[in-house]
CHARMM internal coordinates of N, CA and C (Angstrom, degrees):
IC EDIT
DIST 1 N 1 CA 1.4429
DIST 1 CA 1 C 1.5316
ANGL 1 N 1 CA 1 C 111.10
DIST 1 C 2 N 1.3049
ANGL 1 CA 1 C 2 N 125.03
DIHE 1 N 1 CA 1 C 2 N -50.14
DIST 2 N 2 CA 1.2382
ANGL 1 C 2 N 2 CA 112.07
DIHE 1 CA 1 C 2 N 2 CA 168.15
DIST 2 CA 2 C 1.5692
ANGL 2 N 2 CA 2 C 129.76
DIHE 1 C 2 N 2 CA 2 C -111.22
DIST 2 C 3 N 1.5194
ANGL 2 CA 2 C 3 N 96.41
DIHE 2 N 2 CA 2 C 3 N 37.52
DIST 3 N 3 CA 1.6568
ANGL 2 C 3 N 3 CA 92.77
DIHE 2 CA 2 C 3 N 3 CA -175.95
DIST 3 CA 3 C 1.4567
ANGL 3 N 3 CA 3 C 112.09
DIHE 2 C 3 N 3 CA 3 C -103.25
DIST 3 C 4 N 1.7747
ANGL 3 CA 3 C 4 N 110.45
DIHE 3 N 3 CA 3 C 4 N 146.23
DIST 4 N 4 CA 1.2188
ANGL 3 C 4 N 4 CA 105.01
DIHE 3 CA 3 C 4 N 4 CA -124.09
DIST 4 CA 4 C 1.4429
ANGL 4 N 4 CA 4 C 124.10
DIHE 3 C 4 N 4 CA 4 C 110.56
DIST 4 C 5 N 1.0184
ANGL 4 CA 4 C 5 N 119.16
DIHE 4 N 4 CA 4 C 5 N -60.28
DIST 5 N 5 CA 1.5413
ANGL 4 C 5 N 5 CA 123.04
DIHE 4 CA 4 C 5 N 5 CA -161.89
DIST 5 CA 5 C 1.9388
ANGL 5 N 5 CA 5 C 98.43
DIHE 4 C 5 N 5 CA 5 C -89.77
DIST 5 C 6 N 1.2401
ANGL 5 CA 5 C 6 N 109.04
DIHE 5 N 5 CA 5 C 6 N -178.76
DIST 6 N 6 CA 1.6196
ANGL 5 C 6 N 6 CA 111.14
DIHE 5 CA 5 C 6 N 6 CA -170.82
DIST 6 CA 6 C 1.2713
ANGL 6 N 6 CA 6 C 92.80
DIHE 5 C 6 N 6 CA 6 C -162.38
DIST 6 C 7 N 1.8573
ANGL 6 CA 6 C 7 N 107.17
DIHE 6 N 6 CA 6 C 7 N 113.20
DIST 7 N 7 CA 1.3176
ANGL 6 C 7 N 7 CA 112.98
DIHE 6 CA 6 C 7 N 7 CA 165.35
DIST 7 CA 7 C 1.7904
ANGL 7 N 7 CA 7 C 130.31
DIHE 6 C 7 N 7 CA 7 C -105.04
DIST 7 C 8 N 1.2063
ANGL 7 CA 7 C 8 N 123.11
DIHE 7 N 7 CA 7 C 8 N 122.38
DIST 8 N 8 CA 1.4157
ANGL 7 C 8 N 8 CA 139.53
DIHE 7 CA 7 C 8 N 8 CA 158.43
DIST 8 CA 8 C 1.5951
ANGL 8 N 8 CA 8 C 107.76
DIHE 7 C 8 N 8 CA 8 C -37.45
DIST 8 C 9 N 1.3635
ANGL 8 CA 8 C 9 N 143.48
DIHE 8 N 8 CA 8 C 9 N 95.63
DIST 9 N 9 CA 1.3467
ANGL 8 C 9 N 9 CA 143.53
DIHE 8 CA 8 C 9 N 9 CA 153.94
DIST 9 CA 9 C 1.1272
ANGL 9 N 9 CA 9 C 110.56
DIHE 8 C 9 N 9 CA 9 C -113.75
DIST 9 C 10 N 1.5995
ANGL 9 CA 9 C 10 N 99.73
DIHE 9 N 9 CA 9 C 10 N 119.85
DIST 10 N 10 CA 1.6514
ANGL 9 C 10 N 10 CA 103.52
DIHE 9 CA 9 C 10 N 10 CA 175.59
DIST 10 CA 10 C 1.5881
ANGL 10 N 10 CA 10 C 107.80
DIHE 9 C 10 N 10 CA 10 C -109.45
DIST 10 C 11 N 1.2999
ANGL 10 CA 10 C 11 N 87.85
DIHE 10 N 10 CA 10 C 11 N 153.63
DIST 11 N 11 CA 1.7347
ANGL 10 C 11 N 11 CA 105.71
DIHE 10 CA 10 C 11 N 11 CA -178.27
DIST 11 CA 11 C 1.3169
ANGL 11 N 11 CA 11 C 89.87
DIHE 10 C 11 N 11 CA 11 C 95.54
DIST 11 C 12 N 1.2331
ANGL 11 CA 11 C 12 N 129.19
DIHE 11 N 11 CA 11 C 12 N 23.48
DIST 12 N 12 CA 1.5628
ANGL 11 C 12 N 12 CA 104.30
DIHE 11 CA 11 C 12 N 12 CA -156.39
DIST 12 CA 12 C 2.0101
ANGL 12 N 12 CA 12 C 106.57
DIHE 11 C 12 N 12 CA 12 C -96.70
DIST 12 C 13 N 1.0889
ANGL 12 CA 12 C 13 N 112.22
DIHE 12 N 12 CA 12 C 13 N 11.04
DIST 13 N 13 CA 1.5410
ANGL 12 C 13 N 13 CA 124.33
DIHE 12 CA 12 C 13 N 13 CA -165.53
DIST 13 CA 13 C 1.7700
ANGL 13 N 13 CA 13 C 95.71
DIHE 12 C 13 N 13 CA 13 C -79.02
DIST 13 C 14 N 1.1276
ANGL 13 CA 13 C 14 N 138.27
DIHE 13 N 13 CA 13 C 14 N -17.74
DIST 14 N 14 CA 1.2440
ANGL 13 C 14 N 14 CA 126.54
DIHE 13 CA 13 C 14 N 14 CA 155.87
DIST 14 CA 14 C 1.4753
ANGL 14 N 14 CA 14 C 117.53
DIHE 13 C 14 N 14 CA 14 C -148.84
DIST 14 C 15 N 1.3204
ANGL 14 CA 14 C 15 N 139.65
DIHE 14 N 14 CA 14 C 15 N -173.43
DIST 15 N 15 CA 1.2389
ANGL 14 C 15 N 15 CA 134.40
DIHE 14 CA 14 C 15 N 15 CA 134.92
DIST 15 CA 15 C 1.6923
ANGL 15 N 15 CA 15 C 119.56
DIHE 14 C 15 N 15 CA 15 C 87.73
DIST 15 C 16 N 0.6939
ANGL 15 CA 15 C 16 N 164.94
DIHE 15 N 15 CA 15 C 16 N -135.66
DIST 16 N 16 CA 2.0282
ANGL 15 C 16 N 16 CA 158.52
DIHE 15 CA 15 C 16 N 16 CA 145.37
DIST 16 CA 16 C 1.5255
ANGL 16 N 16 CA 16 C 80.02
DIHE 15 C 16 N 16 CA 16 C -47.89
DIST 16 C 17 N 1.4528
ANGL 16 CA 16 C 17 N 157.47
DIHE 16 N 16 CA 16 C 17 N -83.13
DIST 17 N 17 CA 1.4078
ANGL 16 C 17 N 17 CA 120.95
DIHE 16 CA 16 C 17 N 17 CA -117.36
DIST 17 CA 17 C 1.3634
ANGL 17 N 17 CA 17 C 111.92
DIHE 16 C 17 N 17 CA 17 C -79.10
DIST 17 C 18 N 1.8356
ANGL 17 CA 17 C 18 N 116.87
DIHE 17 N 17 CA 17 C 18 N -16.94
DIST 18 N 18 CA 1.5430
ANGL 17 C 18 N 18 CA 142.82
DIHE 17 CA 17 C 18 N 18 CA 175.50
DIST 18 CA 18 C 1.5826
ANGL 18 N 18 CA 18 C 104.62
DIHE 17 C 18 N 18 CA 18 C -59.51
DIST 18 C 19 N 1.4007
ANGL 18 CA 18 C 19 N 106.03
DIHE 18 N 18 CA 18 C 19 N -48.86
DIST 19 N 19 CA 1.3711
ANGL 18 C 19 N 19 CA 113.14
DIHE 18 CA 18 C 19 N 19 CA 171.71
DIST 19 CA 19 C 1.3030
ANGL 19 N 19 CA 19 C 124.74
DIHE 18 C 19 N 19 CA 19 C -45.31
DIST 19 C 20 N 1.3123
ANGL 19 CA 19 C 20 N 102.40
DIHE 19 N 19 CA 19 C 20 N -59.93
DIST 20 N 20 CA 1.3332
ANGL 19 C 20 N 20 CA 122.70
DIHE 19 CA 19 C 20 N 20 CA 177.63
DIST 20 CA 20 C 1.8351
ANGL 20 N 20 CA 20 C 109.46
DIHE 19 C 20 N 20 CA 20 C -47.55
DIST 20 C 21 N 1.1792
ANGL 20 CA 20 C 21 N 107.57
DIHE 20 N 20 CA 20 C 21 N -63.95
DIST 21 N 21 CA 1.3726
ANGL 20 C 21 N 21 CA 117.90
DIHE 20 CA 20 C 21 N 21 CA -161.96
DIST 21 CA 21 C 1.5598
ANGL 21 N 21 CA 21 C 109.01
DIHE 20 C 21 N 21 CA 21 C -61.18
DIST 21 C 22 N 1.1786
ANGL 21 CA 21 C 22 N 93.32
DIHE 21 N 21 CA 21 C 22 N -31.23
DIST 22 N 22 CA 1.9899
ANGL 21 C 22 N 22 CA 105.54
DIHE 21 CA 21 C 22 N 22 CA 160.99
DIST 22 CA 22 C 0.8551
ANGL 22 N 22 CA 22 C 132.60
DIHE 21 C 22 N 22 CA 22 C -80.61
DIST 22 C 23 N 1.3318
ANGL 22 CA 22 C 23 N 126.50
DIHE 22 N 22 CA 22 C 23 N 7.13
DIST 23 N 23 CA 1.7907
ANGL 22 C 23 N 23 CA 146.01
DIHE 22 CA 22 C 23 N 23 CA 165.63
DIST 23 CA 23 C 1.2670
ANGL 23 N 23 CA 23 C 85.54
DIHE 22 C 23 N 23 CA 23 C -92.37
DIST 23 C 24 N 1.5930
ANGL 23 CA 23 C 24 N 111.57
DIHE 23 N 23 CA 23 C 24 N -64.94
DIST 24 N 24 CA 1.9718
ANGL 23 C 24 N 24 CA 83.93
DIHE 23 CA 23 C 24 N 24 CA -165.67
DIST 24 CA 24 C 1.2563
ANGL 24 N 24 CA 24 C 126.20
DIHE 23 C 24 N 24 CA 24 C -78.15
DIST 24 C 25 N 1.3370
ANGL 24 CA 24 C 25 N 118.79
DIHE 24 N 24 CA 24 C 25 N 6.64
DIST 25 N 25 CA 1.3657
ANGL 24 C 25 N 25 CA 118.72
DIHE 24 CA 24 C 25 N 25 CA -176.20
DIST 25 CA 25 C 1.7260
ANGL 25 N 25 CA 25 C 92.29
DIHE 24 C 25 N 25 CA 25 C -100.52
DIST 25 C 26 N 1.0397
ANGL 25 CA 25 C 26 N 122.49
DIHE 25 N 25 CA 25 C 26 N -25.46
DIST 26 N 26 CA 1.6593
ANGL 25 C 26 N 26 CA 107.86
DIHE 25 CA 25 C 26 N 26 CA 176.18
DIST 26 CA 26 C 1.5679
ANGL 26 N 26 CA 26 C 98.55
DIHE 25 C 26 N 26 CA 26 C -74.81
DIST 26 C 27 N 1.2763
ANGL 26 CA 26 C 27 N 140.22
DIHE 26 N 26 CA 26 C 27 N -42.62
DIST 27 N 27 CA 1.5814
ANGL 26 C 27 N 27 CA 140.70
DIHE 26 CA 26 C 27 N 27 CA -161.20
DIST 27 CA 27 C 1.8389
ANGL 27 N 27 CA 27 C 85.00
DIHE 26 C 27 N 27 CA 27 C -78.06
DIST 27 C 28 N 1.4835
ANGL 27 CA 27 C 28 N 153.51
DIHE 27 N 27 CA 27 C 28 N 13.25
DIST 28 N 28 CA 1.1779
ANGL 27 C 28 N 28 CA 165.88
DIHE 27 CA 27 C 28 N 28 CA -109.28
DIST 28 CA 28 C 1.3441
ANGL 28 N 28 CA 28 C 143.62
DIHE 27 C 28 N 28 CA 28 C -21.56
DIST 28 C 29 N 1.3464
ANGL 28 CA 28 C 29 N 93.84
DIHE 28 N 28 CA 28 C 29 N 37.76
DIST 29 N 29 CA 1.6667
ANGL 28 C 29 N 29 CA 105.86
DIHE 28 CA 28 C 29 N 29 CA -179.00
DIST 29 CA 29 C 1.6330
ANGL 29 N 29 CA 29 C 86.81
DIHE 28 C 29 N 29 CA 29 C -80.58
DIST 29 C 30 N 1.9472
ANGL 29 CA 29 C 30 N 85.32
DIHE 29 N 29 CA 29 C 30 N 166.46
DIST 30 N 30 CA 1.1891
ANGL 29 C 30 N 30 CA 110.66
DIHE 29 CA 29 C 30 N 30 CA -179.24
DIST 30 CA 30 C 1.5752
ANGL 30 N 30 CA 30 C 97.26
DIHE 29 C 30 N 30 CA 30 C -90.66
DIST 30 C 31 N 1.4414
ANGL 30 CA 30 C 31 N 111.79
DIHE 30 N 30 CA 30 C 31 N 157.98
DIST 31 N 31 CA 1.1501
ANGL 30 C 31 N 31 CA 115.56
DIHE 30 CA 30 C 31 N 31 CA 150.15
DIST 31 CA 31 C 1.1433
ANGL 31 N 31 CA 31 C 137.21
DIHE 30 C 31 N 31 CA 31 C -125.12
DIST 31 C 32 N 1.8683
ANGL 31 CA 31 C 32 N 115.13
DIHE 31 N 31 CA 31 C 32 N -177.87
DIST 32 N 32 CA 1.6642
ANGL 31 C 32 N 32 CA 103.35
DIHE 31 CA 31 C 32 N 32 CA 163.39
DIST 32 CA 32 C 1.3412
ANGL 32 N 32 CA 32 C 103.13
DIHE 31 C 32 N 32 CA 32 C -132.78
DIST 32 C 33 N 1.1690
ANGL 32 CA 32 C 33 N 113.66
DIHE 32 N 32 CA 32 C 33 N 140.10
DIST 33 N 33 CA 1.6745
ANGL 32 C 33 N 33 CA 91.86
DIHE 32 CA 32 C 33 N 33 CA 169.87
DIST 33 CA 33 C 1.2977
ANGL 33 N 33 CA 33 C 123.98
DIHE 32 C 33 N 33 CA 33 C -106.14
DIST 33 C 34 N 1.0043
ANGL 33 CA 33 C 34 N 137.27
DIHE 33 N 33 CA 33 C 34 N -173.67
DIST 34 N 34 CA 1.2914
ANGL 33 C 34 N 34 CA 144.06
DIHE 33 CA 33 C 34 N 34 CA 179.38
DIST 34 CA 34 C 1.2469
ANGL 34 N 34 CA 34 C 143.84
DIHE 33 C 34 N 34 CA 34 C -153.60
DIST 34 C 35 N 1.2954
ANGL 34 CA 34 C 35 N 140.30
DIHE 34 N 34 CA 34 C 35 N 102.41
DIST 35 N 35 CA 1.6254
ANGL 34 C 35 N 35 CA 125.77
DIHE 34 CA 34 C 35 N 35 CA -165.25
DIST 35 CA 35 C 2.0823
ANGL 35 N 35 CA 35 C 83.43
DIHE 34 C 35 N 35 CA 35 C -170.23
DIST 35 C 36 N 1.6882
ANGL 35 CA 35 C 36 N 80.77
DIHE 35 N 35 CA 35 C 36 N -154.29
DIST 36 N 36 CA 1.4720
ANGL 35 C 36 N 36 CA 112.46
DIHE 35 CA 35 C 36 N 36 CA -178.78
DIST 36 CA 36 C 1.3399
ANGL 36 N 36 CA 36 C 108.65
DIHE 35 C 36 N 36 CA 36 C -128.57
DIST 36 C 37 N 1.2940
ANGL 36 CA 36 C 37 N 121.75
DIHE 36 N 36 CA 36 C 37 N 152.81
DIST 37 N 37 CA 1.2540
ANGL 36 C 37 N 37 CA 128.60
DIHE 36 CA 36 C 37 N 37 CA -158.87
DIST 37 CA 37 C 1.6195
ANGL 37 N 37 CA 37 C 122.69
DIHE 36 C 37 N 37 CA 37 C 165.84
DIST 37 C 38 N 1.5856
ANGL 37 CA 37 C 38 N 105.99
DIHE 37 N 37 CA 37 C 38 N 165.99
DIST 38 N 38 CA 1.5203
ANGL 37 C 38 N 38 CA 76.63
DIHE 37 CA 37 C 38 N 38 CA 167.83
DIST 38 CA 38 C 1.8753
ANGL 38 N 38 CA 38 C 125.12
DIHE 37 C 38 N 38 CA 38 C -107.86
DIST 38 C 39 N 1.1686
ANGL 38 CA 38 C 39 N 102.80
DIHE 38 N 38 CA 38 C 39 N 161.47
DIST 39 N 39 CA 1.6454
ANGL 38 C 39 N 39 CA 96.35
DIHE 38 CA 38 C 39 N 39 CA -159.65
DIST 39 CA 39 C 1.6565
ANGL 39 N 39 CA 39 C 135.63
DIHE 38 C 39 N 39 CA 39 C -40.75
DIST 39 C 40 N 1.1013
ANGL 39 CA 39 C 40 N 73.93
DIHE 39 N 39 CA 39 C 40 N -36.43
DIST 40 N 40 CA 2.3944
ANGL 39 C 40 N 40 CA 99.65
DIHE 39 CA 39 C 40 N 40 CA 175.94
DIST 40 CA 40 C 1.2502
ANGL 40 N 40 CA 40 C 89.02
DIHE 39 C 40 N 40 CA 40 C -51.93
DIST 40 C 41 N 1.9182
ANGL 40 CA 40 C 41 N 108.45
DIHE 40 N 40 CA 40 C 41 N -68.24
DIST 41 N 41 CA 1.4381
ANGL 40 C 41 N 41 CA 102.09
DIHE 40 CA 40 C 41 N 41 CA -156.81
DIST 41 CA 41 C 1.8106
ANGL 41 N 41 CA 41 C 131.74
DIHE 40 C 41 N 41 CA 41 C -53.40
DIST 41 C 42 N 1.4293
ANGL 41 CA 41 C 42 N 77.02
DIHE 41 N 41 CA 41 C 42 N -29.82
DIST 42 N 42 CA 1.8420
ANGL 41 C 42 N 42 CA 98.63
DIHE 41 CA 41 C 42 N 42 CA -168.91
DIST 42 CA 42 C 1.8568
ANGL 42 N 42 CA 42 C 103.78
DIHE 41 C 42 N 42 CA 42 C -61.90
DIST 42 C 43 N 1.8953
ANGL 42 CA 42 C 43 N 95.25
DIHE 42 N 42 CA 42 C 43 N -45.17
DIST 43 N 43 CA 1.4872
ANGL 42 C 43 N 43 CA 96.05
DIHE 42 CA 42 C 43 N 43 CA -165.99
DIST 43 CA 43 C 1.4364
ANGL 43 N 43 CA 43 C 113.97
DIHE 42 C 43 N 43 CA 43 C -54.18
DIST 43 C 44 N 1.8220
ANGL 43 CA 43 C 44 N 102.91
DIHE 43 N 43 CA 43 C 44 N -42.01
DIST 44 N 44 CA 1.5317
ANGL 43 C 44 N 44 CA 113.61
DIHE 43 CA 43 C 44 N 44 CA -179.14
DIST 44 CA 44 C 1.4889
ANGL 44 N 44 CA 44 C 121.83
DIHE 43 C 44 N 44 CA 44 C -55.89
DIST 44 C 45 N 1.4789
ANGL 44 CA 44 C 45 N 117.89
DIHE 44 N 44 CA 44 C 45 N -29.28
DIST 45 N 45 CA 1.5160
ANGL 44 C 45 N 45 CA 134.84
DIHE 44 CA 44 C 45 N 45 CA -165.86
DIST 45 CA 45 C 1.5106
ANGL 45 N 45 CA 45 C 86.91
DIHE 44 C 45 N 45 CA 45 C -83.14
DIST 45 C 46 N 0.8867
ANGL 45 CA 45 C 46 N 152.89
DIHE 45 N 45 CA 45 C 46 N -51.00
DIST 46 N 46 CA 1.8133
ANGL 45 C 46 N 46 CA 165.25
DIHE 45 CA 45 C 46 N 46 CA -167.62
DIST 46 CA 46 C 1.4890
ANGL 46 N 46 CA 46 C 115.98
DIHE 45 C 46 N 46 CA 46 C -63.73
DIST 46 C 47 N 1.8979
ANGL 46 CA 46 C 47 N 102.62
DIHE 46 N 46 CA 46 C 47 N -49.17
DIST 47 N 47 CA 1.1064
ANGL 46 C 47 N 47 CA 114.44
DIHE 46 CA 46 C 47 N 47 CA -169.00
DIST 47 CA 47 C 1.5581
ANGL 47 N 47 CA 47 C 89.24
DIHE 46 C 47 N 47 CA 47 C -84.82
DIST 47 C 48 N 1.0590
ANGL 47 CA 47 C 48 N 125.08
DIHE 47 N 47 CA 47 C 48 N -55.42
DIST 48 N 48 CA 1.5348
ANGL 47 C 48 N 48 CA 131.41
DIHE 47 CA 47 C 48 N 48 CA -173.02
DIST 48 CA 48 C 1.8457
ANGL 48 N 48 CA 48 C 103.19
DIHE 47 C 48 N 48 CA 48 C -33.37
DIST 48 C 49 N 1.0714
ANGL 48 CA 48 C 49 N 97.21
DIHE 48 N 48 CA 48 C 49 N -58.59
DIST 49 N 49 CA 1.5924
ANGL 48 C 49 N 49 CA 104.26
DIHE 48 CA 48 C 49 N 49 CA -173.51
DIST 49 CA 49 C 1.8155
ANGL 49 N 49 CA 49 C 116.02
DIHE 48 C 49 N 49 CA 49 C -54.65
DIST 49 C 50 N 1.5156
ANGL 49 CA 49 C 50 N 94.77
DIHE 49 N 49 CA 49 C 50 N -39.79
DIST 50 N 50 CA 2.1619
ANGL 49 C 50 N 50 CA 90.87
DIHE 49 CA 49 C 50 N 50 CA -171.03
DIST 50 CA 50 C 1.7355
ANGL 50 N 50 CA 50 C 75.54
DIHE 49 C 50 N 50 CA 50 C -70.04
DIST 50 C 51 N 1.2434
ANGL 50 CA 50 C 51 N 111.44
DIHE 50 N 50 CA 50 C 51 N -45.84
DIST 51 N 51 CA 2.0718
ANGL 50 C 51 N 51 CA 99.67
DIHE 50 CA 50 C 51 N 51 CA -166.24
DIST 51 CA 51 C 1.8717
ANGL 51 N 51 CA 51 C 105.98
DIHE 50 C 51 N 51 CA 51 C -44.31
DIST 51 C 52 N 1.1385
ANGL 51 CA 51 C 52 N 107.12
DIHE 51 N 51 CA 51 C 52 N -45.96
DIST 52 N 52 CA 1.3171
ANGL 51 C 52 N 52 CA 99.26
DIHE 51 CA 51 C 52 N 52 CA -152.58
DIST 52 CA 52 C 1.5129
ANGL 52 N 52 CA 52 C 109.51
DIHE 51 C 52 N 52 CA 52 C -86.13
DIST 52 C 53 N 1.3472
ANGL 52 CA 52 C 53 N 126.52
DIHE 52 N 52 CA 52 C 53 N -21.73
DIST 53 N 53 CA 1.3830
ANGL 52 C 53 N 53 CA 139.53
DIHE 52 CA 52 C 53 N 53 CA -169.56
DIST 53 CA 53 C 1.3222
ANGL 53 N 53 CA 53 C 101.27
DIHE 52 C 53 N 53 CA 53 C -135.58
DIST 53 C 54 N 1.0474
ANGL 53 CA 53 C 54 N 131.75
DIHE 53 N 53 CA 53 C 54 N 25.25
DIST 54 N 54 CA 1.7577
ANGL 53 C 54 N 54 CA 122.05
DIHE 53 CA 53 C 54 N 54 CA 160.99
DIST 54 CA 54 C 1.7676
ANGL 54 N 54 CA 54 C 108.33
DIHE 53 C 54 N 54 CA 54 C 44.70
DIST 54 C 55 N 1.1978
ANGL 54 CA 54 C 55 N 98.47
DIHE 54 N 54 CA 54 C 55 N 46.01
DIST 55 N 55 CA 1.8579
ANGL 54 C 55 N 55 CA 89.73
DIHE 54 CA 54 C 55 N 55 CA 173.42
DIST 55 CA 55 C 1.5082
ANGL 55 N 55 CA 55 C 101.56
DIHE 54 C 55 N 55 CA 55 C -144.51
DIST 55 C 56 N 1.4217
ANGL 55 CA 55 C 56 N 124.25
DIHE 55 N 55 CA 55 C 56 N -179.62
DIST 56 N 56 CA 1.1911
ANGL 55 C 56 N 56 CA 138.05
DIHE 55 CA 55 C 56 N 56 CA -162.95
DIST 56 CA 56 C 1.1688
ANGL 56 N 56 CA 56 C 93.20
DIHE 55 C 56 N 56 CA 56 C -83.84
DIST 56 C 57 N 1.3445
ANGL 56 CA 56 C 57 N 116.53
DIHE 56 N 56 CA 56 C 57 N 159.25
DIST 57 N 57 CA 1.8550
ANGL 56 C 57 N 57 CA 122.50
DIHE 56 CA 56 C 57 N 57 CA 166.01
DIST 57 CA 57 C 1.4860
ANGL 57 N 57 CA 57 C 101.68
DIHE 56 C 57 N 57 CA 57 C -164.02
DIST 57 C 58 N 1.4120
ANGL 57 CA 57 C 58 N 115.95
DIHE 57 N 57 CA 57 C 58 N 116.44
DIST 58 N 58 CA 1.3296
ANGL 57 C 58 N 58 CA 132.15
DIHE 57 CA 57 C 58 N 58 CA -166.01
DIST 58 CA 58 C 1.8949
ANGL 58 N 58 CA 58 C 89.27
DIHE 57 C 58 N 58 CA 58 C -121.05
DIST 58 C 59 N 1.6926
ANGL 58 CA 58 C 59 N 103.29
DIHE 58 N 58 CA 58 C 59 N 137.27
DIST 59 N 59 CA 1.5042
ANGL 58 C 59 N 59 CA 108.31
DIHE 58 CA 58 C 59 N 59 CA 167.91
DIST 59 CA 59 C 1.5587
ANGL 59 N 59 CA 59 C 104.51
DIHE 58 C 59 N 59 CA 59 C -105.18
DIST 59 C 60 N 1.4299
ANGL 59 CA 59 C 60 N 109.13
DIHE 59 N 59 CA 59 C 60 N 150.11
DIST 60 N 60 CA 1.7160
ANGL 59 C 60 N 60 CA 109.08
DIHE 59 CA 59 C 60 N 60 CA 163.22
DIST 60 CA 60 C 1.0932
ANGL 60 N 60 CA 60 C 103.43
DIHE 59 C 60 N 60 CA 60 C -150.17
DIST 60 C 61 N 1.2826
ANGL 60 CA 60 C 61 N 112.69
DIHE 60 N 60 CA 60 C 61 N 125.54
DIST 61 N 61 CA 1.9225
ANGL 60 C 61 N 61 CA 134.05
DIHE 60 CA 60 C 61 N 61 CA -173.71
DIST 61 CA 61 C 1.3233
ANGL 61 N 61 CA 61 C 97.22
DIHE 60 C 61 N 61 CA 61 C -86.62
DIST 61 C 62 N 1.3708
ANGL 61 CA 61 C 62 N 143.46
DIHE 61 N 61 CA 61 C 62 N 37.36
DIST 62 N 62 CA 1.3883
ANGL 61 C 62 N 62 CA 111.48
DIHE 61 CA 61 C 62 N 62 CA 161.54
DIST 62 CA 62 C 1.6002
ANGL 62 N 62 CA 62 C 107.13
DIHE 61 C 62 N 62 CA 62 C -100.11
DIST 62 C 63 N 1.3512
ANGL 62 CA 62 C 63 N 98.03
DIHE 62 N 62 CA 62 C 63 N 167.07
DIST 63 N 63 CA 1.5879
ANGL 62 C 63 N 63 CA 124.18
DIHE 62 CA 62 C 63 N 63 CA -160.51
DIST 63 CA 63 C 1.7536
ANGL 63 N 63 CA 63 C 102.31
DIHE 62 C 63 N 63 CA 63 C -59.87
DIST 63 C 64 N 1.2830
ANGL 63 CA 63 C 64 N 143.07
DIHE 63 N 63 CA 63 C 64 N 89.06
DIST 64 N 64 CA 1.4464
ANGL 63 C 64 N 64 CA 124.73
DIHE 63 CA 63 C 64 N 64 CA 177.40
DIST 64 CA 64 C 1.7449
ANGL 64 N 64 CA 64 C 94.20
DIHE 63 C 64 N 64 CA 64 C -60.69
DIST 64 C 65 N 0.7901
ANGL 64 CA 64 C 65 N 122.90
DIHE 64 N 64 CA 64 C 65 N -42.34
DIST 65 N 65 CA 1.6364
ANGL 64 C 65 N 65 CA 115.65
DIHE 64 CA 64 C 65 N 65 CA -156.16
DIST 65 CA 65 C 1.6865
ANGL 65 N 65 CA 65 C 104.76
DIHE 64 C 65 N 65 CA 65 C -54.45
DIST 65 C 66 N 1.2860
ANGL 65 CA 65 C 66 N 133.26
DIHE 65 N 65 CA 65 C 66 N 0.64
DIST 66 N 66 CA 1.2875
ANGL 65 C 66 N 66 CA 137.35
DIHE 65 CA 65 C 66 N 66 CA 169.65
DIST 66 CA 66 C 1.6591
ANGL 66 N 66 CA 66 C 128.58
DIHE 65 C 66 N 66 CA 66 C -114.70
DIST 66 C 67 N 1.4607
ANGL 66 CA 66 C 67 N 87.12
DIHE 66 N 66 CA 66 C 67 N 91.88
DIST 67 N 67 CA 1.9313
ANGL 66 C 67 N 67 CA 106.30
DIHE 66 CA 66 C 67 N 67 CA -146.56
DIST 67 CA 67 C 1.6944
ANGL 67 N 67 CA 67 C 88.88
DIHE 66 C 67 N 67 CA 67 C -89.93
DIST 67 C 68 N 1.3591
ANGL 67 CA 67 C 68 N 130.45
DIHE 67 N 67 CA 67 C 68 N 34.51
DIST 68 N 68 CA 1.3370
ANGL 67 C 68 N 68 CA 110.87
DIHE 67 CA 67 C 68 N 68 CA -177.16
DIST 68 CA 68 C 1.6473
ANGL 68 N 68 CA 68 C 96.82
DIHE 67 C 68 N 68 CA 68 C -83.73
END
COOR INIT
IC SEED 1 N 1 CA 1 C
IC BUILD
C-alpha cells in the first residue's frame, strides 16, 4: 500500500516515533527518521529497518523544533 511512497517521522530515533517509522516501513514505504540521539544507536535503528523491511531508511538530525 505504500511502497513507493517516503515518509518524514520525527522524533522517530527511539520510543512511539521508532514505532511509528516501522509501521510504515513494514506497510513499505521508505523512511527517514529523525530525532537526537546517540550516533551508534541511531545508525543501528536505520540499519535495522532497510534489514528488516527491505526499504530505504535515511536519518536527518536537524532540529524540527525550529519552524521559522
Amino acid at each position: 500500500m505504500l511502497k513507493g511512497k517516503t515518509a518524514l517521522v520525527t522524533g522517530s530515533t527511539s520510543g512511539i516515533g521508532l514505532a511509528i517509522a516501522r509501521a510504515y516501513a513494514r506497510e513499505g514505504a521508505n523512511v527517514v527518521i529523525n530525532g537526537f540521539g546517540e550516533a551508534d544507536a541511531i545508525e543501528q535503528e536505520r540499519s535495522g529497518i532497510e534489514k528488516d523491511f527491505g526499504v530505504k531508511a535515511l536519518y536527518s538530525g536537524a532540529d524540527m523544533r525550529q519552524g521559522r
